[in-house]
N, C-alpha and C positions, 0 to 999 in steps of 0.2 A: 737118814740112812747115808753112810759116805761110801763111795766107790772109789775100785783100784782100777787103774790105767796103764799097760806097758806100754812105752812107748821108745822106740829105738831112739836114741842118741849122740849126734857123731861129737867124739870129742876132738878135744883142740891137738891141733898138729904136732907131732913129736917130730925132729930133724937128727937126722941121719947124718950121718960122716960124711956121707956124698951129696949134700946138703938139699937134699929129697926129702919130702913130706910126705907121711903116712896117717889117714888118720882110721881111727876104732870105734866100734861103733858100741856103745851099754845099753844094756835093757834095763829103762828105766822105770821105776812106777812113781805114777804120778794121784796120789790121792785127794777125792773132791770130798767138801762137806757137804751138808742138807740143800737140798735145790732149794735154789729161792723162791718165794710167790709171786707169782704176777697180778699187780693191780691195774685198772685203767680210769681215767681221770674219771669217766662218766660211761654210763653201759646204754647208751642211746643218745641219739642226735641227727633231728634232718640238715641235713646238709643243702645249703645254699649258694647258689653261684655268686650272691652280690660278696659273701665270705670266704673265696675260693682260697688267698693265699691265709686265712686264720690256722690256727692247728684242731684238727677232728678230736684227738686223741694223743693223750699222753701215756706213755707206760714207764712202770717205775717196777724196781727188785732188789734187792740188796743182793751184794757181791758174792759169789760163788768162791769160797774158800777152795785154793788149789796148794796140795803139796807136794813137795820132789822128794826122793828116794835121796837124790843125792843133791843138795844146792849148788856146788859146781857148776850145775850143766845148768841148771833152771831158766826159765824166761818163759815169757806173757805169752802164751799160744793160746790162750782163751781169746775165745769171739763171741759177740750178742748178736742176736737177729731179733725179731719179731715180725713172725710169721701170721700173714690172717687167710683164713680159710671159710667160704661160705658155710653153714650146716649143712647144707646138701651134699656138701662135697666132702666135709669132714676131714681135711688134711688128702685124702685122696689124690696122689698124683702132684705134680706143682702147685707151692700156694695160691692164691690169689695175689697175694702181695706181701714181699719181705721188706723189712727195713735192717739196715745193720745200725747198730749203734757203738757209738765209743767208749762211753760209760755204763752207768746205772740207770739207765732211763733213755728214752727214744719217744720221738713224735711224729704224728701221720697227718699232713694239710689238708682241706679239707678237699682243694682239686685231684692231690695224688690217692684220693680215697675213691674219689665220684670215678674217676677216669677208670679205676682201674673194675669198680663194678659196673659203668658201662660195657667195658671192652669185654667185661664176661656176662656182656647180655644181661645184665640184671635190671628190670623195667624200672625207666625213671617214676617219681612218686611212688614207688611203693615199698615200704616198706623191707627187709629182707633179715634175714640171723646169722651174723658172722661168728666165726670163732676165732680167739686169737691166744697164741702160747708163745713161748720165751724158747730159743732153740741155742744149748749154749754148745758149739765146738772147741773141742780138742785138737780134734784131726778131721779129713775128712770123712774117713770112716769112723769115726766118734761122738755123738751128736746125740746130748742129753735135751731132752723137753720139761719146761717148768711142769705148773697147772694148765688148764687151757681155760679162757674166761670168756662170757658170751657177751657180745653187743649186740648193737641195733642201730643199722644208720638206712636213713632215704635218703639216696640217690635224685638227684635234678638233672633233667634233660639239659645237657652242655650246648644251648643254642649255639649253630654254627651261621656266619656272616659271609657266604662266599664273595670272592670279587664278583663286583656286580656292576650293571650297566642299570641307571633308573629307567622308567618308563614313566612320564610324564605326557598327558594327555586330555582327554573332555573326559574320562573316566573317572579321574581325580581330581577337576580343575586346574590341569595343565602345572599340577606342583611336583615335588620329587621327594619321595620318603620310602623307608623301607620295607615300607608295604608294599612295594609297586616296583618291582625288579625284575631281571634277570640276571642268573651266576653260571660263574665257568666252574664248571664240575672239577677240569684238570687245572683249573688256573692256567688257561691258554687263552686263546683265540674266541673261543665260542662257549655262548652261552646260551641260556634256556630260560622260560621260567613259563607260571602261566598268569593270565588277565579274564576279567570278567568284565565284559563288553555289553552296554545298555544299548536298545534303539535310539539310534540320532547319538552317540558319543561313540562313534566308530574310529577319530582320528587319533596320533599319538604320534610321540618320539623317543629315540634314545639317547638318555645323557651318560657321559663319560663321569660323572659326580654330582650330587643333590641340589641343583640349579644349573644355570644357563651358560655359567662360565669356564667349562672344560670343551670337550668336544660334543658334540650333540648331532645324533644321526638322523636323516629325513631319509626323504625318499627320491631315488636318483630315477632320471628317463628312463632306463629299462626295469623292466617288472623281476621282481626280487632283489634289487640290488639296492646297497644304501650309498648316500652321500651327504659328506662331511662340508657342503659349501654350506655358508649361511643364508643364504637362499633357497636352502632345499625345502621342498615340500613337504607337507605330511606323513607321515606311513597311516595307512588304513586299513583295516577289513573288512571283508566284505559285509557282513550281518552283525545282526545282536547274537553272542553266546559266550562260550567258553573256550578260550585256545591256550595251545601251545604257542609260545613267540620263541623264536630261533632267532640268535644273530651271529654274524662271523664279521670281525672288527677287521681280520684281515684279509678277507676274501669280499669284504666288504655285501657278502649275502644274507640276507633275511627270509623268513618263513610265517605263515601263521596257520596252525590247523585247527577248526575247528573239531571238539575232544567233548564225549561224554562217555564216562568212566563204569566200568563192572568189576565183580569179580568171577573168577572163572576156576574152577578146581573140583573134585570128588568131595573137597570139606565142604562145598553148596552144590551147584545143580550138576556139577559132573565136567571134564573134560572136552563134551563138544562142540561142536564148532556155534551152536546156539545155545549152551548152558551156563552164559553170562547172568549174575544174578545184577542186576544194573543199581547203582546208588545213585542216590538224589542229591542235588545240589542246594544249597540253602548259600542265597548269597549274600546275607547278613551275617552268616557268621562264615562264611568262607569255606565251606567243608563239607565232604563229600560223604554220605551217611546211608547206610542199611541196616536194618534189624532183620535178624534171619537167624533158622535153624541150619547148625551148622553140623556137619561130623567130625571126627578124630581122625583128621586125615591133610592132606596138602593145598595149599591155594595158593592164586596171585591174582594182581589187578592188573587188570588190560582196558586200553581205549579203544572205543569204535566198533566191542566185538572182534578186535585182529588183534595181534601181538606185537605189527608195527611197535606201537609205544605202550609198553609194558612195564609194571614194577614188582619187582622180589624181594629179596633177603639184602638187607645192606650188613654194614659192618659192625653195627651196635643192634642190638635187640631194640623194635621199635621204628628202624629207618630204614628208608626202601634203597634200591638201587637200579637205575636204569635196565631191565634186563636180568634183574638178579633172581637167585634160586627160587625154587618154591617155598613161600609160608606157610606154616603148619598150624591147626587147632590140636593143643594136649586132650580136649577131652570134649566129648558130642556135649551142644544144648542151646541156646539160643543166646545170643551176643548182637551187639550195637558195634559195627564195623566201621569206626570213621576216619578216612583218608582224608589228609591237610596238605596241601599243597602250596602253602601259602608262603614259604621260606623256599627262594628263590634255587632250584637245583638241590636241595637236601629237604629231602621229603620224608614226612613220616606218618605212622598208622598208630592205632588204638584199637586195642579187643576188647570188649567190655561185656561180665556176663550179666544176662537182662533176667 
């Protein structure tokens, strides 16, 4: 099927005796031939962070035949995009992800695919159904769509590395690896993270880098403060358990709280002030876990029973945030709840239906 287009057109300037320029404007049409098909290299692919910069997706179409009423005035005002949209969302509203292309074909890496079904919450590993169509403009009010073709990509959780201080200690054999941190959430001053504390390996330090040769904090004469002498002493705590570790590299103060975790909302025992449903700690695998009936309704995780130190709604589906909104369950039944804590300031959860 080919389509007409008017389109105004200013022509070229006529001069005038008083060597003034006027210029005219023609209604022009502009006729398209047969929309082209849109193919894609392949219609599924899990997506891998070790192949972040490879291409996801190729898309290809043969040229959209454009003609002018008048060739005079003609010129290239065609433009390509491809546009992807979740099926849920169906074109609804802004894409999920445009690309513009210069030619006949366009490609999507396999990062700028992850990133952008993160940022619309789409749960790593699992699979999801995008849509994707060829959007050719004219103008901007003019905006023909190919076919629309369906994919399949999985999404990989984009592990985030914050700047971090090691924690080396009798917990680990006194080594430094990135199991065993704390990071700065702003990339400032102060960082966080937590540790799993045996009887009799209560002591530790903080390195400024994965061994001994950067700065390294102990523990200064007064109680919460650190220092940076090579002589410093240990930092310790008091018992065997689970903490929070604070530190402030410029205010040179330190914290440790002892932390066991619940969750608290109307999706499990309710709002009050003791309707903590409390998860268990497994310290072989590091994570913090409950099985429970849940409802279709809002939650979050809190230590201690208080909201002191609580976690919400982060910024990717899946990650918590210091303080952040409430989480929600889509639908009442029973789910395996397990919060990881183990990636030092960027925290994340798992719903799993049981």
């Amino acid at each position: 099927m080919k389509f007409n287009h008017i389109i105004a057109v200013a022509l070229a300037c006529v001069a005038s005796t008083l060597g003034s320029c006027e210029k005219d404007n023609e209604m022009v049409t502009v006729t398209t031939g047969e929309l082209p098909t849109l193919t894609a290299s392949s219609d599924s692919l899990v997506l891998l962070q070790q192949n972040a910069t490879d291409t996801a997706f190729t898309f290809n179409w043969s040229p959209l035949e454009v003609n002018w009423s008048n060739e005079a005035v003609s010129s290239n005002i065609l433009r390509y995009s491809i546009q992807i949209s979740t099926q849920e969302r169906n074109f609804q509203g802004s894409p999920l992800l445009t690309v513009d292309a210069e030619g006949i074909s366009a490609s999507i890496t396999v990062n700028t695919l992850n990133t952008a079904l993160l940022e619309a919450k789409v749960a790593p590993e699992q699979p999801v159904v995008l849509l994707a169509r060829l959007a050719m403009t004219l103008a901007p009010n003019n905006i023909m769509y190919s076919n629309v073709i369906e994919l399949k990509a999985t999404p990989y959780e984009d592990v985030v590395l914050l700047p971090s201080l090691f924690i080396a200690g009798a917990l680990n054999g006194w080594s430094h690896s990135n199991d065993f941190r704390v990071g700065s959430i702003e990339g400032d001053s102060k960082y966080e993270g937590y540790a799993n504390f045996t009887a009799g390996n209560l002591a530790f330090k903080f390195s400024s880098q994965a061994n001994w040769d950067g700065t390294n904090y102990g523990a200064a004469a007064a109680a919460g403060k650190l220092s940076v002498a090579g002589d410093a002493g240990n930092l310790e705590v008091p018992a065997a358990g689970y903490y929070l570790l604070k530190a402030d590299t410029e205010t040179l103060d330190w914290s440790a709280t002892l932390v066991t975790w619940g969750i608290i909302g109307a999706a499990a025992g309710g709002w009050g002030d003791t309707d903590d449903v409390a998860l268990t700690y497994d310290a072989n695998s590091g994570l913090w876990t409950a099985t429970l009936d849940m409802n279709a309704d809002e939650f979050k995780f809190r230590a201690n029973n208080a909201y002191a130190i609580n976690l919400g709604a982060g910024a990717r589906n899946g990650v918590l945030s210091n303080g952040g909104g409430n989480l929600r369950i889509a639908e009442s039944g029973r789910y395996l709840v397990t919060l990881d804590l183990r990636n030092a300031g960027y925290y994340t959860y798992t719903i799993e239906a049981q």
